[in-house]
DSSP file (Angstrom, degrees, kcal/mol; ACC not computed):
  #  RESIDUE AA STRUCTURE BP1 BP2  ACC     N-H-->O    O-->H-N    N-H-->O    O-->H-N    TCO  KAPPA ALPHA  PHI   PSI    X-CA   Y-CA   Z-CA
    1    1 A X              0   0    0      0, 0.0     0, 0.0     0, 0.0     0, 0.0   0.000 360.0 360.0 360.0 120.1  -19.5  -25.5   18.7
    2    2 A X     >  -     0   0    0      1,-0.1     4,-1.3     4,-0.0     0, 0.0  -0.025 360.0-115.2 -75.7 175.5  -18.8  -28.5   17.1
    3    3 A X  H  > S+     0   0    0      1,-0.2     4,-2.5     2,-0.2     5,-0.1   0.959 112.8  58.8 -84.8 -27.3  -14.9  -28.5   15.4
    4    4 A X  H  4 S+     0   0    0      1,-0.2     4,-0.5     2,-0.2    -1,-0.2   0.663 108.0  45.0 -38.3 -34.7  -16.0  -28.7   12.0
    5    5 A X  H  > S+     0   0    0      2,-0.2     4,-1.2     3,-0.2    -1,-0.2   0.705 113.6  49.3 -86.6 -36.9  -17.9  -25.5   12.4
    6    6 A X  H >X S+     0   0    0     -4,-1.3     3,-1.4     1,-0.2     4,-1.3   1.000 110.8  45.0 -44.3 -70.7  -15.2  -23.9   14.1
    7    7 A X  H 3X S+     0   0    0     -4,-2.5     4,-1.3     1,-0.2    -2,-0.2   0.493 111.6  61.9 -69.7 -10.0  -12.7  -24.8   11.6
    8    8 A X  H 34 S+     0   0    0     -4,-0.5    -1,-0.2     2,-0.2    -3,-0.2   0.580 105.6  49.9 -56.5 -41.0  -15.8  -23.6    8.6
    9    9 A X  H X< S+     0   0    0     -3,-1.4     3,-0.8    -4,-1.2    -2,-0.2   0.894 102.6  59.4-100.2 -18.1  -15.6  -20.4   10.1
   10   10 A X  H >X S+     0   0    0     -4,-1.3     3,-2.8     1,-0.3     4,-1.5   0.937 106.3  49.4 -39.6 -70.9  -11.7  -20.1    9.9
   11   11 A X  T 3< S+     0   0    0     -4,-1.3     4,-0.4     1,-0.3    -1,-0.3   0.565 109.5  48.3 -67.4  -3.8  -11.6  -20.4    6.5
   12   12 A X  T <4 S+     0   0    0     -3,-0.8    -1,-0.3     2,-0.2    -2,-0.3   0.423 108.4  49.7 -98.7   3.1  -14.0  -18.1    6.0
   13   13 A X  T X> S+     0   0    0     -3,-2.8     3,-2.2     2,-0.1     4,-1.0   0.759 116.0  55.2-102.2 -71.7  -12.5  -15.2    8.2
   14   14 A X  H 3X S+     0   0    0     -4,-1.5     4,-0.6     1,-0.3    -2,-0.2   0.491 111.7  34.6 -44.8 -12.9   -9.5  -16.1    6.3
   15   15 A X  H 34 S+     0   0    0     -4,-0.4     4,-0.5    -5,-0.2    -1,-0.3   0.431 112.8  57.8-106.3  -0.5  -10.7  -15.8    2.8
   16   16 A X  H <4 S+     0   0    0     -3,-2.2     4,-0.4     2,-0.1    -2,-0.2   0.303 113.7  44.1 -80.5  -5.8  -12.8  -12.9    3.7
   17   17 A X  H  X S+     0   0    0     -4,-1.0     4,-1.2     2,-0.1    -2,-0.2   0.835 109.8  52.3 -99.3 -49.1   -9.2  -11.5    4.8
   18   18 A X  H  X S+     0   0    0     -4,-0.6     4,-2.0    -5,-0.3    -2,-0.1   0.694 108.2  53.9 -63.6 -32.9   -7.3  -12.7    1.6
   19   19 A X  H  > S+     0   0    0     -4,-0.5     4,-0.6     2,-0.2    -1,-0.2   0.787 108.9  49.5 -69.8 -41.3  -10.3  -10.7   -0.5
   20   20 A X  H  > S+     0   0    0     -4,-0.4     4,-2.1     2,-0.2    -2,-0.2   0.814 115.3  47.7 -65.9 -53.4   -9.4   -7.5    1.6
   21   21 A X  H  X S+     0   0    0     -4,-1.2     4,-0.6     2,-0.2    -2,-0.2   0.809 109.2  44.5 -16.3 -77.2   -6.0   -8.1    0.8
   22   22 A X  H  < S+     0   0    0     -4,-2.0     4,-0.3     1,-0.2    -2,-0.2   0.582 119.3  45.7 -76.9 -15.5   -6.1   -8.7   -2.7
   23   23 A X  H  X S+     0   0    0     -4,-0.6     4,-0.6     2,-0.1     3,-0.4   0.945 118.4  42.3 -84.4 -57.9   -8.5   -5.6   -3.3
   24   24 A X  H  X S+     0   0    0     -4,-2.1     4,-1.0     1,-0.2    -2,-0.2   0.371  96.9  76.3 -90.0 -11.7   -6.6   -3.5   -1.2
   25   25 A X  H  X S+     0   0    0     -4,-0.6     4,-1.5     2,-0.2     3,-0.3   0.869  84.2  57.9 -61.1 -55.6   -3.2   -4.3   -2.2
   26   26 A X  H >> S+     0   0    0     -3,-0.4     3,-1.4    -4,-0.3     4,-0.7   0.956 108.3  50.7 -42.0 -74.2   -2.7   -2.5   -5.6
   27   27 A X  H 3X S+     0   0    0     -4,-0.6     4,-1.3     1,-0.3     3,-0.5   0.742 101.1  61.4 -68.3 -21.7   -3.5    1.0   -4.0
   28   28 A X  H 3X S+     0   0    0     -4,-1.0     4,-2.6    -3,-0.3    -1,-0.3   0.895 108.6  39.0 -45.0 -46.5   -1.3    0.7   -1.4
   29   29 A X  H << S+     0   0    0     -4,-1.5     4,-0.3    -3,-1.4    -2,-0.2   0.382 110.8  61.0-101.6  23.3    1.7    0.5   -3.7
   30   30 A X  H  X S+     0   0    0     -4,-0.7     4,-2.4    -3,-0.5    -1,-0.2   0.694 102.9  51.0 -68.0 -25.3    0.2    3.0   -5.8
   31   31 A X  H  X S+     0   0    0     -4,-1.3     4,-2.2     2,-0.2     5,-0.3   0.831 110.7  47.8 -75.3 -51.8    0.4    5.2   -2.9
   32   32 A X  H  X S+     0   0    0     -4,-2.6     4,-2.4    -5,-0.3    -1,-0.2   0.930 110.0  48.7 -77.7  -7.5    3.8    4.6   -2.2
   33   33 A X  H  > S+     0   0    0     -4,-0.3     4,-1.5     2,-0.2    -2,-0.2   0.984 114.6  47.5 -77.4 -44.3    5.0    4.9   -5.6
   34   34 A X  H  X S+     0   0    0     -4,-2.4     4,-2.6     2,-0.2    -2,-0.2   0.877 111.5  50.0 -43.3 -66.7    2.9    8.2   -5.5
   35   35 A X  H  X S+     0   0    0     -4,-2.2     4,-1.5     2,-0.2    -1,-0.2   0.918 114.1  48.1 -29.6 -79.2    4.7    9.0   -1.9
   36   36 A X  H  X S+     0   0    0     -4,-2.4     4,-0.9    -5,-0.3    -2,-0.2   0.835 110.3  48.0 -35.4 -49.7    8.5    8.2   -3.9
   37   37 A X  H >X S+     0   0    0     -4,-1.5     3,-3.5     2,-0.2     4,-2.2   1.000 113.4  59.1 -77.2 -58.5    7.8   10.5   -7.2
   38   38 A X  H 3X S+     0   0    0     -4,-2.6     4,-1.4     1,-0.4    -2,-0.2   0.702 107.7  37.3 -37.0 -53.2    6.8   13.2   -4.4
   39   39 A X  H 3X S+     0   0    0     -4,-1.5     4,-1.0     2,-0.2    -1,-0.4   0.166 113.9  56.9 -74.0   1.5    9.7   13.3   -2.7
   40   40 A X  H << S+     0   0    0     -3,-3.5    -2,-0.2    -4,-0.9    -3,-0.2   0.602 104.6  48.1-107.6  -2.9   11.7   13.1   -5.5
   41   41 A X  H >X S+     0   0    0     -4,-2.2     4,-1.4     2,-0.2     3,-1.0   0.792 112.5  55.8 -78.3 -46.1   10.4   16.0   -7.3
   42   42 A X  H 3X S+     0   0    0     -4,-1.4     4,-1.0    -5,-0.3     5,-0.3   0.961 103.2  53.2 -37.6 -70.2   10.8   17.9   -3.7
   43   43 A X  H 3X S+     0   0    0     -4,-1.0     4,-0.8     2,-0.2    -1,-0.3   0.609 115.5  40.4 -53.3 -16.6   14.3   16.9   -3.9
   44   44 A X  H X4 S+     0   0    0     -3,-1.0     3,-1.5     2,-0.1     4,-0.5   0.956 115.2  49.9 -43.4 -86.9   14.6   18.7   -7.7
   45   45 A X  H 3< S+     0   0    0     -4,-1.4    -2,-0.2     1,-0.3    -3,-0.2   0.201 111.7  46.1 -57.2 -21.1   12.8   21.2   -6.9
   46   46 A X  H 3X S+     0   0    0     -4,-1.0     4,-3.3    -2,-0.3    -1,-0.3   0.772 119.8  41.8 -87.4 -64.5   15.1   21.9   -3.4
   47   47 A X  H <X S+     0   0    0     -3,-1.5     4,-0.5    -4,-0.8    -2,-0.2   0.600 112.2  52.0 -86.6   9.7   18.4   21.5   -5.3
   48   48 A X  H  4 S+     0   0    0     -4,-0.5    -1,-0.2     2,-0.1    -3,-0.1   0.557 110.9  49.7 -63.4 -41.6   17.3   23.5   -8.5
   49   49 A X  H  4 S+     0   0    0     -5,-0.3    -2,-0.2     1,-0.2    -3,-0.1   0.764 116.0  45.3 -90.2 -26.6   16.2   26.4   -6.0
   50   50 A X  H  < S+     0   0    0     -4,-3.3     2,-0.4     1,-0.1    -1,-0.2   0.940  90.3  87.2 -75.5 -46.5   19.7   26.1   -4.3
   51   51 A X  S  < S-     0   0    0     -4,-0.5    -1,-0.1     1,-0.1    -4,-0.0  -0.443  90.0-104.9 -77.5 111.0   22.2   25.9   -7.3
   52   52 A X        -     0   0    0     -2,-0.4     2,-0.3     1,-0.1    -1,-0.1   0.138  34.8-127.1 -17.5 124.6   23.3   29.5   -8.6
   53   53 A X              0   0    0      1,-0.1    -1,-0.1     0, 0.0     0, 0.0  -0.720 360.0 360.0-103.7 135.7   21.5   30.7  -12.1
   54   54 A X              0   0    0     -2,-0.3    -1,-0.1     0, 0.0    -2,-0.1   0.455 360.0 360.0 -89.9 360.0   23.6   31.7  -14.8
């Protein structure tokens, strides 16, 4: 394998990588904002159920 072909296929496992990336990025941090509002309605919902009703 010449180095030119080597270095051909590098950049293409790396922008086949970058693609994965940029597609796959967005839902990630939708999921962790998802994750955060979850647990911070739990934690209402926790100290609501604790605190004495008048």
């Amino acid at each position: 394998m010449s180095m030119n072909a080597a270095m051909d296929n590098l950049i293409a496992l790396l922008t086949v990588v970058g693609i994965l990336v940029a597609v796959t990025f967005p839902s990630l941090l939708g999921i962790a904002h998802d994750r955060r509002v979850d647990r911070q309605i739990r934690t209402a919902h926790r100290l609501m159920a604790s605190t004495p009703r008048r």
